[in-house]
N, C-alpha and C positions, 0 to 999 in steps of 0.2 A: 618370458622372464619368470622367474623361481622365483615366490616371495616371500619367505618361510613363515611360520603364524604369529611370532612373536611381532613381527613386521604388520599384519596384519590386525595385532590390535595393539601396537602404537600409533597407527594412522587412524583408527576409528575412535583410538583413546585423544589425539588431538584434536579434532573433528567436533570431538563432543564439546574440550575446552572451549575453542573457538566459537561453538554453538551456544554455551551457558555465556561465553563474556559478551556473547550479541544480546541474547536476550537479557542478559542483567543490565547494559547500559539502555536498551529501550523497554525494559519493562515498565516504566510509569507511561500511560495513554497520555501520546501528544500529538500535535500535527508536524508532521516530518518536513524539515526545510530543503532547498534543494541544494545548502554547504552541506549538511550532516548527509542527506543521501548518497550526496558526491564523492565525499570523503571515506564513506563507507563501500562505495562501488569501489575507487581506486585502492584500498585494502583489501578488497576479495579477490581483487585480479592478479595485483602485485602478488600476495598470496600464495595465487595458483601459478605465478610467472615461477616465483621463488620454489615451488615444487618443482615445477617441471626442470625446471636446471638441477635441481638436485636429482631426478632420474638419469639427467644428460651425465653429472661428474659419476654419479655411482652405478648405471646400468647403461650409459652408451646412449648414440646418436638415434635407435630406432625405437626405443620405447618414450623417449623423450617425444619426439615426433609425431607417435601416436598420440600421445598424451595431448598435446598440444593442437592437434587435428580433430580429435574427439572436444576436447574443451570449448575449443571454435564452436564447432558445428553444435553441441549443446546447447551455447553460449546461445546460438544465434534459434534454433529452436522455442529455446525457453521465450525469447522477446517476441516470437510468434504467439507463444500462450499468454503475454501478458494483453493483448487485446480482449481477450474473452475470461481476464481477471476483472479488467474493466469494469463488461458487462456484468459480470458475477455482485460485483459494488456495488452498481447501479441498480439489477434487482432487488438487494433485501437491503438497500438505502445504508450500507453501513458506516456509521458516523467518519468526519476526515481520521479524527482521533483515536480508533481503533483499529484502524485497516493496518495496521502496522503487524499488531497481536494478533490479526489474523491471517496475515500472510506468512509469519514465523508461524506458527503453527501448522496449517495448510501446507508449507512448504517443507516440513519436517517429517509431517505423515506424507506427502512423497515421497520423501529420499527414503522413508524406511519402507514403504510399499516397492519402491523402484529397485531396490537391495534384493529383494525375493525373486523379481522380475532378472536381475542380474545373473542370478544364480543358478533362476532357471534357466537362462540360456546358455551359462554357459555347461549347464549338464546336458542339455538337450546336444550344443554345437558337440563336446566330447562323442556322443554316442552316435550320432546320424549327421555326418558331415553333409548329405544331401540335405539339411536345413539350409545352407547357403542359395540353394536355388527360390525356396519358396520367400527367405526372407528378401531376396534381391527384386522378386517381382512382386510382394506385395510394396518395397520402396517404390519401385517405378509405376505402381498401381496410386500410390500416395500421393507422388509428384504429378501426377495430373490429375487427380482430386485435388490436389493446391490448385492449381491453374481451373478447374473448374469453379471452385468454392472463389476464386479472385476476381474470375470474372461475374458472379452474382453478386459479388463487395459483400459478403458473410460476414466479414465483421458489423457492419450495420446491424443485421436480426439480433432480438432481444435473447438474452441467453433464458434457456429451457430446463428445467431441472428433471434430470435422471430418475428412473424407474427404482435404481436401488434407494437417491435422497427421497423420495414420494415416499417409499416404503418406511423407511424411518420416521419420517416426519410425522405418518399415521398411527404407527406402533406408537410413540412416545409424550405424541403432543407437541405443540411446541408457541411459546410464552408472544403475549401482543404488540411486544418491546420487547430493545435491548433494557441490561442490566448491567452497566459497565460492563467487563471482561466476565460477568460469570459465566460459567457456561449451562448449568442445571438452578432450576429455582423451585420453590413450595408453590403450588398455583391450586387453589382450591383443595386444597387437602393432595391434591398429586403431583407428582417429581415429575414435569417436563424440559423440556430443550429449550433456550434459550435463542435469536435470531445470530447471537454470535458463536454458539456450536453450528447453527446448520451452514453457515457459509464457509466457518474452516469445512467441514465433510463436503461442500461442493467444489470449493477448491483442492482440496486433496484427492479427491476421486475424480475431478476433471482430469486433472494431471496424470492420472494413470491413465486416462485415453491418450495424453499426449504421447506416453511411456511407449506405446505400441510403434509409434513410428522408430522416436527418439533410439532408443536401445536396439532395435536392429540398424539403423543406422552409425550407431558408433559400433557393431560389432561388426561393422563391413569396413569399417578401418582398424582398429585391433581387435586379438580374441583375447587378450588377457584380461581376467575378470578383474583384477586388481587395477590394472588402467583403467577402465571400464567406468570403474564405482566410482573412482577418485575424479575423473572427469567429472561426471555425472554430477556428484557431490558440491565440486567446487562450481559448477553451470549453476546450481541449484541454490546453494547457500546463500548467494550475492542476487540472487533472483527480486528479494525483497526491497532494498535499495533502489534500484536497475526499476521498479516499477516505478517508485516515486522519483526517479531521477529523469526518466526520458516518459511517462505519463504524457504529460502534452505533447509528446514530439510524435507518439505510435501515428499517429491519425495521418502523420505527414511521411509515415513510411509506405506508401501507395502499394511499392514493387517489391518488399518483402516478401508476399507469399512468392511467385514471381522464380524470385532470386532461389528461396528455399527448396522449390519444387526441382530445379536445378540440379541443385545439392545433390536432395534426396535420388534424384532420377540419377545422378552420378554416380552415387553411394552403389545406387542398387545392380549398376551395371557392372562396376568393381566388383560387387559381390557374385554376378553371375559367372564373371570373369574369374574366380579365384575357383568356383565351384568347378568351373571346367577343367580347371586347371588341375586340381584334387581329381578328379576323376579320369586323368591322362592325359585329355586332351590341350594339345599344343597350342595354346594360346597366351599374348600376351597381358602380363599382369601389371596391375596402376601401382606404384611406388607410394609411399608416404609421403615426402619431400611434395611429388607433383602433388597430390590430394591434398595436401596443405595448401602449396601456393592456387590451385585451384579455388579450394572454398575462399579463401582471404579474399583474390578477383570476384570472385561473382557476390561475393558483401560489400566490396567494397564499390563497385559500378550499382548495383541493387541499391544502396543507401545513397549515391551521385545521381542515380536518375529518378532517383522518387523524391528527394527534396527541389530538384531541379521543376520536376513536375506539379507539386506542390506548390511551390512559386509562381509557378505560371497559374496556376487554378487561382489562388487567392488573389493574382493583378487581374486577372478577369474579369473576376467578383466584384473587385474593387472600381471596376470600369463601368459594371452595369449600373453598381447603386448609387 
């Protein structure tokens, strides 16, 4: 799909509107209820529904497809990272009242760190089409790193701060308390980090580990860098919501990693598939349409047999005590 630049930044120019009108309506710290979450989840989606039909009347049935296949699987990635946002809360104790402001932010320096990541690949996929082999088996190398990490229950361990947030937090200092939203304060005569900078920078720089998967996985169902980002974008934007909407429900999704590994092992075999294919070799190539109704099946039995499962655990519990 051709998308000329003009194109290019009216979609980053509404992007951004819909970005100010989110944070202008929750800029004042409150505890988010779960109508306003809801309501706001049902806008990001409709939203991105309302896009993707608009690729369907103006560039046809295949970019649409895409669009909506990557969206999915974003979609469903991102509620993988909200467990280890969780944790993230849980370590630096951040108030109900703020975790708002810090996930809009956090989730902001992703999309613009994930934008570079985009770009790089798709300069890299342009010049060395043999990237599709390495990105197809580091998926399928992913997808049983899920299945290993599911079977330890990973989300249980306490989450770990990173060698780059350590680094910072040394150089800069950082304050005994939160400070409402500020982010920098005077602290004995020196300018340190505040507890509500350092959790946006852990969650924005976790999210760039998630990126590694995430992004060659949507580039194993399109290469167009402009699907790519808009996906991405809309997966992301609604992210914040989606934490405080379905919050209590992660713990009862057992068989998501499971489901995802799936996915991803799916992703990554199309991709190896396509490389072969690039390369001469006759072999057959997975369709959009299937890899759609594909991921939809395996989210949708993945979220059937993990509440089903969850049910049974808590009548159990409930039998013992």
């Amino acid at each position: 799909m051709n998308v000329s630049l003009s194109v290019w930044l009216l979609t980053v120019a509404a992007l951004c509107v819909l970005v100010a009108v989110d944070f202008f309506i929750g800029r004042k710290p409150h505890d988010v209820s779960i109508k306003e979450a809801g309501i706001w989840t049902v806008v990001w989606v409709v939203l991105a529904c309302l896009f993707g039909i608009g690729l369907l009347i103006f560039s046809g049935g295949k970019p649409a497809g895409e669009f909506f296949a990557g969206f999915i699987t974003e979609k469903s990635l991102s509620v993988d990272n909200l467990f280890v946002f969780v944790l993230i809360m849980a370590k630096f104790s951040v108030p109900t009242q703020y975790q708002q402001r810090v996930l809009m932010v956090g989730v902001l320096l992703a999309l613009v760190l994930r934008a570079g990541f985009i770009a790089a690949g798709a300069a890299i996929i342009s010049t060395f089409s043999w990237v599709f082999y390495l990105f197809g088996a580091f998926l399928i190398w992913t997808a049983w790193k899920l299945v290993q990490d599911a079977r330890k229950d990973q989300h249980e361990e306490e989450y770990q701060e990173n060698k780059l947030l350590k680094m910072v937090e040394r150089r800069f200092g950082v304050a005994d308390r939160y400070h409402g939203t500020k982010l920098w304060i005077e602290e004995n005569g020196k300018r340190v980090m505040t507890p509500m900078l350092v959790v946006m920078l852990a969650i924005g720089s976790t999210d760039v580990l998630f990126a590694l998967d995430s992004i060659p996985a949507i580039y194993g169902l399109t290469e167009d860098p402009y699907i790519v980002f808009t996906a991405n974008a809309f997966a992301l934007m609604g992210l914040r919501q989606l934490y405080f909407l379905i919050g209590g429900l992660l713990k009862r999704l057992v068989h998501l990693s499971y489901g995802l590994s799936i996915i991803l092992g799916f992703i990554g075999v199309k991709l190896v598939l396509h490389a072969l294919h690039e390369s001469g070799v006759h072999v057959p190539e997975i369709s959009i349409p299937f890899s759609l109704g594909f991921i939809v099946l395996v989210l949708a039995v993945t979220t059937f047999t993990s509440l089903r499962a969850s049910r049974k655990q808590e009548e159990q519990e409930a039998r013992v005590s």
